[in-house]
One Martini backbone bead per residue (centre of mass of N, CA, C, O) as a GRO file, in nm:
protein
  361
    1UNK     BB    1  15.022   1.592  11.250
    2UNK     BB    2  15.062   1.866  11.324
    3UNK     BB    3  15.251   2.165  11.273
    4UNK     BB    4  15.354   2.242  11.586
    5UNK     BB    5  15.496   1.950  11.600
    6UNK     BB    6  15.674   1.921  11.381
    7UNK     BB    7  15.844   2.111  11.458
    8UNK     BB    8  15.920   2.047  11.726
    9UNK     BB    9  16.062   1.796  11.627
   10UNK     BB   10  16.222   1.986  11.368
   11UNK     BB   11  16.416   2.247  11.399
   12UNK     BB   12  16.603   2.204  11.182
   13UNK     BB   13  16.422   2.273  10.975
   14UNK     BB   14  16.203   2.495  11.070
   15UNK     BB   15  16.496   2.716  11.019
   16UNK     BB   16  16.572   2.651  10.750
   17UNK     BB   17  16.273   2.752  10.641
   18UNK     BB   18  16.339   3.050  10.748
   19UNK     BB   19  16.568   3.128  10.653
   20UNK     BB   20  16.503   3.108  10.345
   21UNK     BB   21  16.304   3.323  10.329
   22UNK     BB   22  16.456   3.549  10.444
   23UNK     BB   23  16.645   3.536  10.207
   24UNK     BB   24  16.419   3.574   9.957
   25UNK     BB   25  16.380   3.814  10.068
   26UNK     BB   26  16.606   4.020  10.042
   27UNK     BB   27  16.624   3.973   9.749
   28UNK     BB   28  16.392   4.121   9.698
   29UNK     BB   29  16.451   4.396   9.822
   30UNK     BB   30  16.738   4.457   9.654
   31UNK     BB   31  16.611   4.321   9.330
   32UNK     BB   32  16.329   4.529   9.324
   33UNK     BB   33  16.174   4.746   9.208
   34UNK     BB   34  16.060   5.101   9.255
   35UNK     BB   35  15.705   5.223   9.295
   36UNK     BB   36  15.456   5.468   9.296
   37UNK     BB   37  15.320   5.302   9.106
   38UNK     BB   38  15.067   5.114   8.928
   39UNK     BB   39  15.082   5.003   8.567
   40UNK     BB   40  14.901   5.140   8.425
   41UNK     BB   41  14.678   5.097   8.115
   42UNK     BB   42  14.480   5.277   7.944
   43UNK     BB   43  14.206   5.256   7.688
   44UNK     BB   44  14.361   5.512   7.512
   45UNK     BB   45  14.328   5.724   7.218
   46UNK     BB   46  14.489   5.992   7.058
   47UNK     BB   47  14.369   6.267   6.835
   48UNK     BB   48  14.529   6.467   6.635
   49UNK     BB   49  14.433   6.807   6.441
   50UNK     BB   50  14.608   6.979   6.245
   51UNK     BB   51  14.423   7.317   6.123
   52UNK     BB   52  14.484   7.606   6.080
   53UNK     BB   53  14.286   7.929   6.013
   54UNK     BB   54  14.028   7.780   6.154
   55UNK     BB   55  13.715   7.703   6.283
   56UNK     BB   56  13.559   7.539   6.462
   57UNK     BB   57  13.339   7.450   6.248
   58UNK     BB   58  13.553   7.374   6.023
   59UNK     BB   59  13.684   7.154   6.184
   60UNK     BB   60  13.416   6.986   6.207
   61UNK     BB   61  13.339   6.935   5.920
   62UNK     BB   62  13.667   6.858   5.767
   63UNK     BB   63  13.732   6.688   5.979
   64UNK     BB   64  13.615   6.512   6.267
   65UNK     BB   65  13.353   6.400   6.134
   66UNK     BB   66  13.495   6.206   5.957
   67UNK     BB   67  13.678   6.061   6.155
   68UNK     BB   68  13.439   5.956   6.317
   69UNK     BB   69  13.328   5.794   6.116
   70UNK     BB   70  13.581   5.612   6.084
   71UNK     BB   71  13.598   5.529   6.400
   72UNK     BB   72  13.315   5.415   6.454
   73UNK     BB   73  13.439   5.067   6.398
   74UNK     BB   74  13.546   4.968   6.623
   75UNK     BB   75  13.715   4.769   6.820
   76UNK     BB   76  13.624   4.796   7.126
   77UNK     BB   77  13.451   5.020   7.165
   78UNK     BB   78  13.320   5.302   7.440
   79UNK     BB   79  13.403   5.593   7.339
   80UNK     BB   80  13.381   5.961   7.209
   81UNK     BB   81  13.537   6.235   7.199
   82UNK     BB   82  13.549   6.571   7.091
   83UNK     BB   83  13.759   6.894   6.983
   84UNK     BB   84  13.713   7.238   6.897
   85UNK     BB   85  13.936   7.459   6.728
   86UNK     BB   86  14.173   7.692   6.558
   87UNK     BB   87  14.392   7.421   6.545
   88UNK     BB   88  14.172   7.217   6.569
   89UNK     BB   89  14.150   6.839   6.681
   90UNK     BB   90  14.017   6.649   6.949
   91UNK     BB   91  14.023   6.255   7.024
   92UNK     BB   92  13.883   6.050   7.188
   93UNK     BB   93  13.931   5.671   7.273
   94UNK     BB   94  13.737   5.442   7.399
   95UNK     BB   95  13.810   5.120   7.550
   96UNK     BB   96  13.832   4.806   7.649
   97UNK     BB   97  14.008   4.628   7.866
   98UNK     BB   98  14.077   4.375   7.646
   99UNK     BB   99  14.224   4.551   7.446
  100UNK     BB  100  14.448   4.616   7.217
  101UNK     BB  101  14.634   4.860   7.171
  102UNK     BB  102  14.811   4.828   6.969
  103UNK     BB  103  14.622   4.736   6.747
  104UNK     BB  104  14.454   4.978   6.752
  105UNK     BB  105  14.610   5.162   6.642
  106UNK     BB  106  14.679   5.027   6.380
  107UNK     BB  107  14.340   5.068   6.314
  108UNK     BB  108  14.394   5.398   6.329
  109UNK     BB  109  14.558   5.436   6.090
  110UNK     BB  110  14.434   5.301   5.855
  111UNK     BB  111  14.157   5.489   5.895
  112UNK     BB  112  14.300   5.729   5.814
  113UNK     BB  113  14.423   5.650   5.526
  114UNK     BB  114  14.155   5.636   5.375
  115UNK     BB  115  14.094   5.920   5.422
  116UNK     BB  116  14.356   6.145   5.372
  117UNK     BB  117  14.194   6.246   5.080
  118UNK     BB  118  13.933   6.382   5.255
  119UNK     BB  119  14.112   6.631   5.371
  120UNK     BB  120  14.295   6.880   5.409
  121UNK     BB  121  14.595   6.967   5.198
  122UNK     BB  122  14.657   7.203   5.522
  123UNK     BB  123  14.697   6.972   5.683
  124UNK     BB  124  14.886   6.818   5.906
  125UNK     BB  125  15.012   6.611   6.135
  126UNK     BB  126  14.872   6.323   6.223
  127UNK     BB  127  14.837   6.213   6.596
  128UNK     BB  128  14.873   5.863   6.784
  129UNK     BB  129  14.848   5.844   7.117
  130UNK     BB  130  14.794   5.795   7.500
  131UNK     BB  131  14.792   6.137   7.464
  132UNK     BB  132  14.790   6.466   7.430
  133UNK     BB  133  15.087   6.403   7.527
  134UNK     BB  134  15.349   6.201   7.384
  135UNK     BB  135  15.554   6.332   7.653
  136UNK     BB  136  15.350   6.193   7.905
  137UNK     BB  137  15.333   5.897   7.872
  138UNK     BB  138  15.484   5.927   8.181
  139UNK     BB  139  15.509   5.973   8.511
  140UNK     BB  140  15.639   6.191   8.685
  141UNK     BB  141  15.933   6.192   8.909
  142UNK     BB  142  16.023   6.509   8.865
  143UNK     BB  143  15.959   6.804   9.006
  144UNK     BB  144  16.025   7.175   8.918
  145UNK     BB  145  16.221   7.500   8.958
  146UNK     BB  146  16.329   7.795   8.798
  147UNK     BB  147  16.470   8.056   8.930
  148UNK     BB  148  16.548   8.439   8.874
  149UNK     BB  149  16.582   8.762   8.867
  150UNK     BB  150  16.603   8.706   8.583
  151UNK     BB  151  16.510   8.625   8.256
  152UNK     BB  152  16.403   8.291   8.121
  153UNK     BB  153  16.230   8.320   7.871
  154UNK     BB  154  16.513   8.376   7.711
  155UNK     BB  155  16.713   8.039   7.819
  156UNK     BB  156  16.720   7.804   7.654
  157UNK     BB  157  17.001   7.708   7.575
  158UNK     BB  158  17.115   7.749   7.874
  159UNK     BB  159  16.923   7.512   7.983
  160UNK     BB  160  16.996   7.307   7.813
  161UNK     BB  161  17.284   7.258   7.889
  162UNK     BB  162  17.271   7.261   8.226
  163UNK     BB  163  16.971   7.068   8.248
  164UNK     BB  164  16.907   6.863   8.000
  165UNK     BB  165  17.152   6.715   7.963
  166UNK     BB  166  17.236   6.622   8.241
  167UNK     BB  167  16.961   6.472   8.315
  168UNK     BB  168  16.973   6.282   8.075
  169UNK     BB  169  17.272   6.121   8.170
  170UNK     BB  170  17.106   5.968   8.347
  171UNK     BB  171  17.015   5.681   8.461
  172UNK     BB  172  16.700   5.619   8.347
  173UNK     BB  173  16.625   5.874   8.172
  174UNK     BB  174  16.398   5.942   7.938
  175UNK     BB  175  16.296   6.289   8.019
  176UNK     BB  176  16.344   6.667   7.955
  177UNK     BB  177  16.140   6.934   8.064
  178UNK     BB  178  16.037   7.261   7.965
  179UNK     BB  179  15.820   7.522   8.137
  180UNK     BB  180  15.845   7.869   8.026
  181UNK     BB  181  16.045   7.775   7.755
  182UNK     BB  182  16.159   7.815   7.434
  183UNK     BB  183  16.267   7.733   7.141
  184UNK     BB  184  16.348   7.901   6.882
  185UNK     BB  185  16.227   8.052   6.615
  186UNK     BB  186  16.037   8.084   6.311
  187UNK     BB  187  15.871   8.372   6.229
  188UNK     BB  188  15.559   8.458   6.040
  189UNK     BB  189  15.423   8.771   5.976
  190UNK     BB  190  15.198   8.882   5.834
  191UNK     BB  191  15.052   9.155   5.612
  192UNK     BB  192  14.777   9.220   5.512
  193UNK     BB  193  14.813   9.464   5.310
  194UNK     BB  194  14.960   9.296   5.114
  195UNK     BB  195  14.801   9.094   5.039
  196UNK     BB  196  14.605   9.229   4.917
  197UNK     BB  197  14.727   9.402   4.734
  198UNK     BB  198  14.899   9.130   4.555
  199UNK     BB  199  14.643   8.879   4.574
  200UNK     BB  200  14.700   8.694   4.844
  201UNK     BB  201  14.681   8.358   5.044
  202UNK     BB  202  14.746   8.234   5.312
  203UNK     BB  203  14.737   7.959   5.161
  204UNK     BB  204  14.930   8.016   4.949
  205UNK     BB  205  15.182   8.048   5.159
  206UNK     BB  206  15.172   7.770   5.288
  207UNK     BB  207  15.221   7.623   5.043
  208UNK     BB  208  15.512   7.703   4.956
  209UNK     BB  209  15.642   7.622   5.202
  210UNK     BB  210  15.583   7.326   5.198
  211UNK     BB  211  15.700   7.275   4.867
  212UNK     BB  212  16.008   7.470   4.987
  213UNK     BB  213  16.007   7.232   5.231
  214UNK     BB  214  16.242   6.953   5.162
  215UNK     BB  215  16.351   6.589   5.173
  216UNK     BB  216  16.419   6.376   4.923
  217UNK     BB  217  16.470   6.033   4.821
  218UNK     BB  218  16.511   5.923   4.472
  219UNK     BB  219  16.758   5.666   4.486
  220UNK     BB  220  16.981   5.506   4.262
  221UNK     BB  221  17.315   5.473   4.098
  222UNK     BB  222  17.441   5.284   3.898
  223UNK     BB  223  17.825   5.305   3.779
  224UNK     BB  224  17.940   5.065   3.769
  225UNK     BB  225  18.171   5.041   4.096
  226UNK     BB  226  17.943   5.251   4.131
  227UNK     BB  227  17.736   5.415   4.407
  228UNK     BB  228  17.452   5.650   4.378
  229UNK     BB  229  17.301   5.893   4.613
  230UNK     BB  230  16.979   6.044   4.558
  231UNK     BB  231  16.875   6.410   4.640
  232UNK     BB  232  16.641   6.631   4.759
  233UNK     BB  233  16.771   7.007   4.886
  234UNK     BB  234  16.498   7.197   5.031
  235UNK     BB  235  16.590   7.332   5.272
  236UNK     BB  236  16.475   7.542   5.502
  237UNK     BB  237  16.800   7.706   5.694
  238UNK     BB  238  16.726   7.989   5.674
  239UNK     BB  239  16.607   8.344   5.675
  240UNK     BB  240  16.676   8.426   5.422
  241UNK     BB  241  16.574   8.198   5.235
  242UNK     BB  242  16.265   8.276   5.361
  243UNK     BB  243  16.271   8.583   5.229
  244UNK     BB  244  16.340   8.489   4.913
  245UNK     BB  245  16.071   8.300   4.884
  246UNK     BB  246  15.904   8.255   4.586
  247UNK     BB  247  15.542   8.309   4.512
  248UNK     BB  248  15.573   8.373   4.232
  249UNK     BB  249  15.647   8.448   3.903
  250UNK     BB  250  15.691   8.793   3.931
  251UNK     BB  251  15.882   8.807   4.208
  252UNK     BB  252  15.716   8.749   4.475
  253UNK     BB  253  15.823   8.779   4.815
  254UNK     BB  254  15.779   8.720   5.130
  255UNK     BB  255  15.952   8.994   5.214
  256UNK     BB  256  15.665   9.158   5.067
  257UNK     BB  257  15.435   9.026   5.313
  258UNK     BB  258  15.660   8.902   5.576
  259UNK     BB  259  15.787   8.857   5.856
  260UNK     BB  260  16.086   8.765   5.968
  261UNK     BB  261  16.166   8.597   6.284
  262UNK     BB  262  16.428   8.491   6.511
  263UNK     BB  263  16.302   8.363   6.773
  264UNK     BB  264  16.087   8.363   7.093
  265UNK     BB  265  15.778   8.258   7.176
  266UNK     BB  266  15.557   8.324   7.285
  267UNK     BB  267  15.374   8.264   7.574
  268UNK     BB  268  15.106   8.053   7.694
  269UNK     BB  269  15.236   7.975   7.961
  270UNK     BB  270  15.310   7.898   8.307
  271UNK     BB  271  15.538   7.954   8.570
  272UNK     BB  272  15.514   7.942   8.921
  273UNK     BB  273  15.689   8.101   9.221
  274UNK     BB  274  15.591   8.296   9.476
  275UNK     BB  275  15.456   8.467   9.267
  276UNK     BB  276  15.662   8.401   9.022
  277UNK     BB  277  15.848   8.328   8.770
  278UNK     BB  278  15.882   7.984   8.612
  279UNK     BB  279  16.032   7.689   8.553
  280UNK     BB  280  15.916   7.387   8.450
  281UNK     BB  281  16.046   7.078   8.586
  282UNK     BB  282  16.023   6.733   8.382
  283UNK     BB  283  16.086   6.381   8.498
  284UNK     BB  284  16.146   6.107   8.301
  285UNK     BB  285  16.146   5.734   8.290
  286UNK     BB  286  16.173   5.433   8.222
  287UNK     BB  287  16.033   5.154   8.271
  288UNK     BB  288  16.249   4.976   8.414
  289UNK     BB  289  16.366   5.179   8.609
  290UNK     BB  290  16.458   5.280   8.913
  291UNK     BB  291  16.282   5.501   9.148
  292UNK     BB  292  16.567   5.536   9.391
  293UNK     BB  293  16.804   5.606   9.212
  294UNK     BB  294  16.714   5.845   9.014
  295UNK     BB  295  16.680   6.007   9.201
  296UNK     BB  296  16.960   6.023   9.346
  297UNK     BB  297  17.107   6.107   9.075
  298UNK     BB  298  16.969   6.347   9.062
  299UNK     BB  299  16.988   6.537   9.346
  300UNK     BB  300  17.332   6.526   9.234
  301UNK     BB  301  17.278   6.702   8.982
  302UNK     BB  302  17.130   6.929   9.118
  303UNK     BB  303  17.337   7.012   9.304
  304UNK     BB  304  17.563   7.080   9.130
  305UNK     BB  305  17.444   7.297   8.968
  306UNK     BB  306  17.358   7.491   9.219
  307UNK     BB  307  17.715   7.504   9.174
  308UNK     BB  308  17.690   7.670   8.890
  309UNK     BB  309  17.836   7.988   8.737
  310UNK     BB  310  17.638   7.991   8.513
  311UNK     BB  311  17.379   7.962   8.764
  312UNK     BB  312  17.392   8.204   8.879
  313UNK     BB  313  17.090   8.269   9.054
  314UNK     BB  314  16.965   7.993   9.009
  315UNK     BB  315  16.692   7.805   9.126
  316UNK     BB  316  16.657   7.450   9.229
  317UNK     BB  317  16.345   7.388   9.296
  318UNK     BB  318  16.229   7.028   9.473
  319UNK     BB  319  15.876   6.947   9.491
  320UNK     BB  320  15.941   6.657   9.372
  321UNK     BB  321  15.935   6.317   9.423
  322UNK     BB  322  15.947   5.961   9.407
  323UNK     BB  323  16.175   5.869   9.603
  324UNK     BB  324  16.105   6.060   9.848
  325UNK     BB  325  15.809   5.860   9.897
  326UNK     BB  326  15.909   5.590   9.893
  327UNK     BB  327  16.101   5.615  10.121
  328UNK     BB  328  15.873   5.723  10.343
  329UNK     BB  329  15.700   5.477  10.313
  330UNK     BB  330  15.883   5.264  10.423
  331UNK     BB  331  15.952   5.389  10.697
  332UNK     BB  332  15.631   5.398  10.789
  333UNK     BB  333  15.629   5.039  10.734
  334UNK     BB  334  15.847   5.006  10.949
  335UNK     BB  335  15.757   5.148  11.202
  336UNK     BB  336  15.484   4.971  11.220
  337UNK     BB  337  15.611   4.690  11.259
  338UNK     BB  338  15.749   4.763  11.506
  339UNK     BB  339  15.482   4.854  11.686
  340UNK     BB  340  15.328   4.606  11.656
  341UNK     BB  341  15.505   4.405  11.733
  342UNK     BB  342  15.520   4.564  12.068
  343UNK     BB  343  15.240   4.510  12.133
  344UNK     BB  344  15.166   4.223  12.082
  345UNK     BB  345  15.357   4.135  12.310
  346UNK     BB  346  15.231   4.281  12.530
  347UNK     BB  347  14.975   4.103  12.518
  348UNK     BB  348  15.081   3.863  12.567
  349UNK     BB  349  15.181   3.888  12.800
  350UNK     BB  350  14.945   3.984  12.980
  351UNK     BB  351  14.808   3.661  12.914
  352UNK     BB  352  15.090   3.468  12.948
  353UNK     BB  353  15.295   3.552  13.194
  354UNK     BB  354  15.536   3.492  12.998
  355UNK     BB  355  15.818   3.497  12.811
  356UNK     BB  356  15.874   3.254  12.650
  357UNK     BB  357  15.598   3.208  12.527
  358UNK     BB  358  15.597   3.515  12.376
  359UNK     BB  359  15.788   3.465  12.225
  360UNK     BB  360  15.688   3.205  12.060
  361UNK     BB  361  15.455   3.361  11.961
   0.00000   0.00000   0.00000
């Protein structure tokens, strides 16, 4: 017996069968997330090394090609990029697609600590992320710019409260970041002439930083029915106190060779908008999250802003969105299969010539 012969003797069945399929794709249709991209990760692991004052060739010798001799034996190795600059130095490390990535960055992290004593001792904090920027890590769901006949580059304060902290209480939003505005920080600007003066080294006022801004737990001490937990509080948390700061014993204080000063850093990159300066706005979310709904909650949080009295004047402008892409694909997808489906009963009709057999077909 053919299968459309079992149908037609069958038909009851062959309906609840039609059916359930039906019922069960609805289903997935209505509780399956829904994603611009399929999750990929490359097996590519990424080495900073923060080295400031030193030439790309110093970065190479005393930094960089140690890392690489230390990495040059991973498993599952196949290949190594490095780049040196003033600021430091970055290498790629490229595996096979079978390795596990998790361990791999394990045995990336072993084989840095074996070595981290044969490193330069005012090297910064060495970080391995799956990205040359660990906040990239996800590729971001909706970006956009934020316009202002003022200048926004120096109004992060008002930017965090009203754009990046609205945006990260959305269900499903993972991180809310703002390029081409800083937020403040403490700025020490050496001056030269006094440091020679002085006869102190530049590398010698980064240790004093160092070693004068720390916050260390001790240990606990137990005295009878109390315990007490004791640490040491050495944390520069004003600028009076950073300027107060001694280098050395004769009472030589850094405000006595360097301006200190509370302010936003220079702008290294910037974003525009019809040819003017502009704020870009990069929205990544969660990894489980749907992203047609957080798109959708997102639109409705931008939508208040953009009627918020205290950003009168600011324009946020979304140029881009993965939430209103699945959906553009979605309906050009049912479009697709409606006219697909009134084609082809045509082509049947014109060769079977009767209505109802071109139903049943």
């Amino acid at each position: 017996m053919t299968l459309p012969e079992l149908a037609i003797r069958r038909p009851v069945t062959t309906l609840m069968i039609i059916l359930s399929v039906v019922v069960l794709g609805a289903v997935a249709i209505t509780r399956l997330p829904l994603a611009f991209m399929p999750d990929v990760v490359e097996p590519e692991l990424f080495v900073q090394l923060p080295y400031e004052n030193a030439s790309p060739e110093q970065v190479e010798q005393m930094v960089v090609r140690p890392v690489e001799d230390a990495l040059g034996g991973l498993k599952g190795l196949q290949s190594m990029w490095s780049r040196c600059g003033s600021d430091g130095g970055r290498i790629r490390i490229g595996f096979d697609w079978d390795v596990d990535m998790h361990l791999a960055r394990v045995e990336v992290w072993e084989r840095l600590d074996r070595i981290r004593d044969d490193l330069p001792e005012d090297m910064g904090d060495i970080q391995v992320s799956p990205n040359w920027d660990s906040r990239d890590a996800d590729s971001p769901i909706l970006e956009g710019r934020l316009s202002s006949p003022r200048d926004l580059s120096e109004s992060y304060d008002l930017l965090e409260r009203k754009i990046i902290r609205p945006l990260e209480r959305v269900p499903g939003v993972a991180q809310v970041r703002l390029d081409g505005v800083n937020p403040r920080e403490v700025r020490i600007n050496l001056r030269n002439e006094d440091l020679v003066r002085h006869g102190i080294d530049v590398r010698d006022v980064s240790r004093v930083l160092r070693a004068g801004n720390f916050d260390m737990s001790l240990g606990r001490i137990v005295s009878g029915d109390h315990r007490y937990t004791l640490r040491t509080v050495g944390t520069l948390d004003s600028v009076e106190r950073i300027r107060s700061l001694p280098l050395r014993e004769d009472g030589l204080r850094l405000a006595d060779v360097a301006d200190v000063v509370y302010r936003e850093p220079p702008l290294e990159y910037g974003r525009h908008l019809d040819g003017d300066f502009a704020v870009g706005v990069t929205v990544s979310q969660e990894s489980k999250a749907n992203t047609v709904e957080v798109c959708r909650e997102l639109d409705a949080a931008v939508a208040a802003m953009n009627s918020d009295p205290e950003l009168e004047g600011v324009n946020f402008l979304v140029w881009f969105s993965q939430g209103q892409e699945i959906e553009k694909t979605l309906r050009d997808l049912a479009f697709t299969g409606v006219f697909g489906t009134i084609l082809a009963s045509i082509v049947l009709f014109v060769f079977l010539r009767r209505l109802s057999t071109t139903v049943v077909a």
